[in-house]
N, C-alpha and C positions, 0 to 999 in steps of 0.2 A: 652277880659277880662271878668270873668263869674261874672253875679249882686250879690248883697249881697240876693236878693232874692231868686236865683237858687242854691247859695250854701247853703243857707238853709233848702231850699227842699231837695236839696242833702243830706247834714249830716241828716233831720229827717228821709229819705229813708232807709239808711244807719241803723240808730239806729233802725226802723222799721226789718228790715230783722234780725240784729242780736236778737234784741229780739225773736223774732218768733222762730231763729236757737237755744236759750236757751230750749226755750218746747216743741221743735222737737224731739220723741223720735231718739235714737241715733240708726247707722243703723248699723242692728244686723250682726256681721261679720257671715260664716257659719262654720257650728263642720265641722272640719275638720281631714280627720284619715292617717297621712303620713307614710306609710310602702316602705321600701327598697327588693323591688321586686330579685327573685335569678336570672333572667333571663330579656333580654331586649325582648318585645312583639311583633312580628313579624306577625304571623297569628293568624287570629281575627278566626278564625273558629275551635271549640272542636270536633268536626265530622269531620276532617280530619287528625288531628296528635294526637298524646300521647304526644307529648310536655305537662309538668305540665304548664308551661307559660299559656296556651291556653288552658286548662284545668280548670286552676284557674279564666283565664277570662270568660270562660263558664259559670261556679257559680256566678261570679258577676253578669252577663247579663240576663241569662236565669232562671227559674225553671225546674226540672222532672216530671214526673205523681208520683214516688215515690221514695222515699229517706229514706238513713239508718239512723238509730238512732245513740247512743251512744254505744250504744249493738249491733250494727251491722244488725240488724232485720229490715228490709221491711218496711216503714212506708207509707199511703197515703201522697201526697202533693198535687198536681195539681188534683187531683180526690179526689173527695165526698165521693165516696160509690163505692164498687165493689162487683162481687159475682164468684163463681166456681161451675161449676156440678163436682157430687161425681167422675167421672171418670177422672176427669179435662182436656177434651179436649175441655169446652167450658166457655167462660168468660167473663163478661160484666161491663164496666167501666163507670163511670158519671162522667164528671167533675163538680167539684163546680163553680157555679155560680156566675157573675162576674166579671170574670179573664179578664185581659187586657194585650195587648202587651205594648211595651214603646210607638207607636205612638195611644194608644187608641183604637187600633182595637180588639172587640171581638175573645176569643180562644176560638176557637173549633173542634169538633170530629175531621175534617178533618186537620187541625192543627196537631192535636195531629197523626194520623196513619200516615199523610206526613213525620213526622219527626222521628216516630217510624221507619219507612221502609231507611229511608237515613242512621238512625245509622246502621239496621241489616245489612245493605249492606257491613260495614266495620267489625262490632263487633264482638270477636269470639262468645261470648253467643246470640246475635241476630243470627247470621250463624245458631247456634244450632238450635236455633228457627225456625228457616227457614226449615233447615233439617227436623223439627219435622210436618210441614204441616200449618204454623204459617199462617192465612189470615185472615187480618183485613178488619172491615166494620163497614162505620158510621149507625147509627139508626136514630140518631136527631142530631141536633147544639151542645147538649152535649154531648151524649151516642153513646157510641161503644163498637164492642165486636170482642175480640180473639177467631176465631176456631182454633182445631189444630186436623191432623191426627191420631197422638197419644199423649200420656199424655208427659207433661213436666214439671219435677218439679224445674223448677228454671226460673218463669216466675215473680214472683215479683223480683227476685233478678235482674233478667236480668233489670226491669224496675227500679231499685233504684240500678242499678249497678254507684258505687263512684267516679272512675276515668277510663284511659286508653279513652275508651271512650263513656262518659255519656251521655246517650238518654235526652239532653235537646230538651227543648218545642219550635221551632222556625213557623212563620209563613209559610204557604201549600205554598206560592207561592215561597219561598226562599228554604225553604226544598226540592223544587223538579230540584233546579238547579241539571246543573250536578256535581257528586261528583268525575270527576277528577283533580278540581283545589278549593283552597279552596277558600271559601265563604268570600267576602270583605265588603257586606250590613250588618248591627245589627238593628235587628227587636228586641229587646229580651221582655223574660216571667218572669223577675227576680227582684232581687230589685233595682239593678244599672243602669243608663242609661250610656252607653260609649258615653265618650265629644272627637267625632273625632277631632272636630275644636282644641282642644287642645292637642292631640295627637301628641308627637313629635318621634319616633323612636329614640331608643339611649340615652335617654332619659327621657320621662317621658308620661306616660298614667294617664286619670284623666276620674273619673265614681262622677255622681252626685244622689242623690234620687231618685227614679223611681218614682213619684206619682202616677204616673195609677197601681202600683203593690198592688194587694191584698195577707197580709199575712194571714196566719193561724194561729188560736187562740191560737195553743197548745205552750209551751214555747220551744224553739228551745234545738234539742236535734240531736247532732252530723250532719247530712245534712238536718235530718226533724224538723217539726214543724215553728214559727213563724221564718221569715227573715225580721223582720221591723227594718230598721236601726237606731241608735240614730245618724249615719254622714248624713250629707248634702253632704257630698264631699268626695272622697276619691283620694288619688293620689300614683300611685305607680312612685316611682324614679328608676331607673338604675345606679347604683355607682357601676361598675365593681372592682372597688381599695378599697378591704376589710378594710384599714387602713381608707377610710375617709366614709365607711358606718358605721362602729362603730364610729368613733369618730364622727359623725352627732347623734347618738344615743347618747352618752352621755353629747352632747353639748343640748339634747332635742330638734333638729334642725325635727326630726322624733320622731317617736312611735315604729316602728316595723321595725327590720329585720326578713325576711321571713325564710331565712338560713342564720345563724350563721356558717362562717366560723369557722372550729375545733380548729384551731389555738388560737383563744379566748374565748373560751368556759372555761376555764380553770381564766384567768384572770376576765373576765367577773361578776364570779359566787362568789367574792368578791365586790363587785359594789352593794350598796346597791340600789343606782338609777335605777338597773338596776335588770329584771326579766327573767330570764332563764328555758323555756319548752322544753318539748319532741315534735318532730317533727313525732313522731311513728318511726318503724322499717322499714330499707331498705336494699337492695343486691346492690351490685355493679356489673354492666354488660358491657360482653365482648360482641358487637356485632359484628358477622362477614357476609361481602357480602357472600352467598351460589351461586349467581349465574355464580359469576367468581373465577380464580385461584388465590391462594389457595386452599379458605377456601371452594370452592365446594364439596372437598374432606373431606366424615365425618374424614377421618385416620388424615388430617390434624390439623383437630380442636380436635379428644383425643390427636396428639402428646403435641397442646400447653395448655392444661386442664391438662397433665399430668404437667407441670410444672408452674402452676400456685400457689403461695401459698396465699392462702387468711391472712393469718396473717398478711405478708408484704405488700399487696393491703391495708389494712383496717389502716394500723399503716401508712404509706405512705401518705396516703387520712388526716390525723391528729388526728383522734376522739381519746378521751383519753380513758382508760383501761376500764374504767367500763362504756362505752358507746360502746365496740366494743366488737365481738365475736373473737377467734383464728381460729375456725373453723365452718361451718355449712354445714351438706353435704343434708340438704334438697334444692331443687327447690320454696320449698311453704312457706319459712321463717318459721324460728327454733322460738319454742314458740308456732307455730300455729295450729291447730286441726288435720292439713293436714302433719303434718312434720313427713320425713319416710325418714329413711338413706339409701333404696332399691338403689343399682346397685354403690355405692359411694367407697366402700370399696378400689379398686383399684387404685383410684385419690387422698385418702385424704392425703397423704402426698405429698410432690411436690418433684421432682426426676427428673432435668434437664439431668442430665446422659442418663436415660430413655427416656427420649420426644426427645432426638438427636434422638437417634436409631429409635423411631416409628417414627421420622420426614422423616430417612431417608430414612424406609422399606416404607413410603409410598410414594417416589419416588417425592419430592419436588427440584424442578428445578430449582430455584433460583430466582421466580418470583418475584416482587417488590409486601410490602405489605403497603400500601397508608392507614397509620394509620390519622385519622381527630386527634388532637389538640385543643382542645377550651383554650382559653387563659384568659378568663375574669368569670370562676366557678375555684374557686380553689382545693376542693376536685377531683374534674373533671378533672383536668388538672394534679392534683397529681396522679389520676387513670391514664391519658392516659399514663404520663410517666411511671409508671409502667409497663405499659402495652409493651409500646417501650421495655423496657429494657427487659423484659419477654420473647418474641418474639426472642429479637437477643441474649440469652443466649442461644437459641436451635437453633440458625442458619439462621433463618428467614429474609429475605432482609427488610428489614424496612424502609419508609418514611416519614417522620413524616412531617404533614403538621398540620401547628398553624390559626386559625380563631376562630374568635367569636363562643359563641354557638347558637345564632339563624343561622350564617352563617353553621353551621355544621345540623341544622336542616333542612335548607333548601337543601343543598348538600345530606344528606342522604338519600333523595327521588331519586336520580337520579340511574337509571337503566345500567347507562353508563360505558363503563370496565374502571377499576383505570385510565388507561395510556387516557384515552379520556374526564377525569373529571369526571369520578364517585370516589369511595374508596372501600376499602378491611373491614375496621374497624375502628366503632368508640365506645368511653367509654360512660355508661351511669348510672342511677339507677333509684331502680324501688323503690315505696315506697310497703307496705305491700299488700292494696288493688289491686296490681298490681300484686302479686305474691304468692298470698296463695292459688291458688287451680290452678288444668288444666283448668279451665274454665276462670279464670280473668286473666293467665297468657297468654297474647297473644303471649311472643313467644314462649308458650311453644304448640301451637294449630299445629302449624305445618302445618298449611293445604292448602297443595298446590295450588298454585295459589292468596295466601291470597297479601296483600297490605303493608305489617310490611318489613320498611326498614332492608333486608338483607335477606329478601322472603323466611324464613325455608320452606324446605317443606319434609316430613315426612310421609308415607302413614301409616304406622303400629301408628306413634306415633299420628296420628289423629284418626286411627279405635280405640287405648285404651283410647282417652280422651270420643270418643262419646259414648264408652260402659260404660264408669263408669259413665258419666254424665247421663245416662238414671240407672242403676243400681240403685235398692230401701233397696235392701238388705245390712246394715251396714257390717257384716263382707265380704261379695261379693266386696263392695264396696272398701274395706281398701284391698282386693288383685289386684284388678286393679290398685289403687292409684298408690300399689307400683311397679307393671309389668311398669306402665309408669313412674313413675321415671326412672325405671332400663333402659328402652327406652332409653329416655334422653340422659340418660349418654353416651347410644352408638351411637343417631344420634349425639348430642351437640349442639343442635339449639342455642343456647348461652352458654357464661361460666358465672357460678357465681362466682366471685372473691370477696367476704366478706361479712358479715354482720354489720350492725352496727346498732346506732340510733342517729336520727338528731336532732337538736336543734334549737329553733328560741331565739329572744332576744327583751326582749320589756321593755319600762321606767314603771318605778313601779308607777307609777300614773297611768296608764292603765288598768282600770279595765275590767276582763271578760276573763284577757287570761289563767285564769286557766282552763278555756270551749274551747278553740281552739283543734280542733281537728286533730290528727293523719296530720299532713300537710294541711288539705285541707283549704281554705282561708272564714273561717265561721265569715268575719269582723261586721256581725249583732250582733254576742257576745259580742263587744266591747261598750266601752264608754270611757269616759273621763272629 
């Protein structure tokens, strides 16, 4: 039995603690920014796939030495100061002072050329660079400098090149793994720290503050200037069932779908809770294996180009009229500086009649073609069926196999013939910064021996991309452009099967998404 004494003490204990808990300030929950991710995040590594997944995640984790603006234009980030001799084969970079990885360790020069040399390994404009006599060397801890054998003028671009695959900043000892399997350590240069421990595949991926990240003072303008975040937290979710990632969005359960299924884009844009952007301009792609039957055969890939109609691809995929093209017969997206209807004239109407006959002249055998399926992107999966049907109106044996799209991204690396678990073809899209010139267009580099699931390889259509990329002469330049289009169309290193423009969707209490840019995941613009 407890004394009247103890229970005394007790209740005044008691009363002690809760008072104390009254003038506690209250413990500050953290901003948190919940976006419905397009993709479930499989590879942690942007220097080994085009996945936008992993692309996206690169931006969270990492910095560049330089990034585009809003305008598109080269801006310094991760560098201070830089300079060029007038013939420009030689070039000297400083980084700003400072700069911290996420575990606190100093970046520097050698940082910086480690990971410049691992992207040019993969990138077609690093390749170029390479081709041009590209040798880097540290000076000091901060400064380094680009020689080159001859002049190259798309050396900033290359270094604030957007997507596909962007030269971020990763630690020399990690950069110099090797680059046949991707990179599973994050070191990053960025604003985000990836929370492995909460990392669940399938699921959900969650990035917190970087404190060790130094931004830049300038206000953040399309990939450049300040990335300091107003979240503490961010968390991307995976809701493959388009029906409960909108309705999370307008229960306010999230903030942000990243791609807005086409399907509701429409309904949506009545929602006053709710804020509906451009995602920029994108192509829908065919990609086919080149190194086994079929599609090794360029005759194969004009037969099924000949019967491709991109109206019915792009109306298929969902986007409504006035987000989608009927037709676009450039490679470099229509609207764009680079758009030239060279060598198209032949293809732009679709003529399944036609694609029999050149199917047949070019002596197709009936080999099985091991179409991938993603089941869980819904434009994607409305592309691949398309794509099925496409195929077997010209005769084509078709297999249509259904998996996830990280399962398809992983599969598409395999070198292996259909029949032994590789594929013939799978759907994809490419966004703008992936397709408006030969030089960001990686599959249009063709250049044999490259790394790009379905291994174009083209010798003619790499000799005209690396003449015009070296050409200074603007009209010289616009007749190459168009000699490699007209290429194109007779290697077929991919089909383009539509144009459109994508959409995300975010709750209208979210301020800053009228600043998001062309897709790419610039979540420092945000607030809340």
């Amino acid at each position: 039995m407890t004394s009247p004494r103890r229970l005394l003490a007790a209740c005044l204990g008691g009363l002690a603690l809760a008072t104390a808990s009254l003038h506690a300030p209250a413990q500050q929950q953290p901003k948190t920014l919940r976006v419905v991710a397009h993709a479930d995040l499989k590879i942690l590594d942007p220097t080994f796939t085009t996945a936008y997944i992993s692309r996206n995640f690169g931006y969270m984790v990492y910095d560049t030495l330089f990034a585009q603006d809003a305008n598109g234009k080269p801006q310094p980030q991760m560098v201070e100061k830089y300079s060029t001799s007038k013939d420009g084969k030689q070039w000297s970079f400083t980084l700003r002072p400072g700069l911290k990885f996420s575990d606190g360790s100093a970046v520097t020069s050698a940082d910086a050329i480690a990971s410049l040399q691992r992207w040019a390994a993969r990138d077609s404009l690093g390749r170029a660079m390479v081709a041009s006599g590209a040798e880097w060397k540290a000076v000091d801890a901060l400064s380094f400098t680009l020689t080159l054998t001859e002049p190259f003028g798309m050396v900033l671009d290359g270094l604030a090149k957007p997507s596909g695959f962007p030269p971020v900043i990763l630690p020399e000892r990690i950069a110099k793994m090797p680059a046949t399997a991707p990179l599973t350590e994050v070191v990053g240069s960025g604003p985000f720290v990836f929370k492995r421990d909460e990392w669940v595949p399938g699921n959900k991926a969650v990035f917190v503050r970087n404190t060790n990240y130094v931004a830049r003072s300038e206000p953040p303008s399309g990939l450049s200037g300040s990335k300091k975040t107003s979240f503490d937290r961010v968390e991307w979710l995976y809701l493959p069932d388009a029906n409960s990632a909108v309705a999370a969005l307008k229960r306010g359960e999230v903030d942000l779908v990243e791609q807005l299924p086409p399907d509701y884009i429409a309904p949506l844009r009545t929602d006053s809770n709710v804020k509906i952007g451009s995602g920029g301009a994108y192509q829908a792609f065919l990609v086919m294996n080149q190194l086994h039957a079929p599609f090794n055969d360029p005759k194969v890939r004009q037969a099924l180009l000949q019967a491709v109609s991109q109206e019915r691809f792009v109306a298929a995929m969902g986007y409504p009229l006035d987000m989608r093209m009927s037709y676009c017969a450039t490679y470099f997206i229509c609207g764009s500086p680079n758009e030239t209807a060279a060598g198209a004239e032949p293809f732009r109407k679709a003529d399944v009649a036609k694609a029999k006959k050149m199917l047949a002249d070019a002596g197709y055998k009936g080999e099985k073609v091991v179409l991938l399926v993603p089941s869980d992107v819904p434009y994607l999966n409305a592309e691949a069926l398309m794509a099925a049907q496409t195929m077997r109106s010209i005769g084509l044996n078709v297999d249509a196999q259904t998996m996830d799209w990280a399962s398809i991204g992983a599969r598409r690396a395999k070198r292996d013939a259909p029949e032994a678990g590789g594929w013939n073809m799978y759907v994809t899209v490419a966004g703008e910064f992936d397709a408006n010139s030969p030089i960001a267009n990686a599959y249009l580099s063709a250049a044999c021996g490259n790394s790009l699931p379905g291994w174009p390889c083209d010798k003619k259509l790499d000799e005209l991309r690396t003449a015009w990329l070296k050409e200074t002469v603007p009209a010289k330049r616009k007749e190459l452009l168009d000699a490699f289009q007209s290429r194109a169309y007779e290697a077929v290193p991919y089909i383009n099967a539509g144009q459109y423009s994508a959409a995300f969707a975010a709750r209208s209490s979210l301020k800053g998404v009228d600043k998001l840019w062309a897709g790419m995941p610039t979540v420092w613009m945000l607030d809340k």
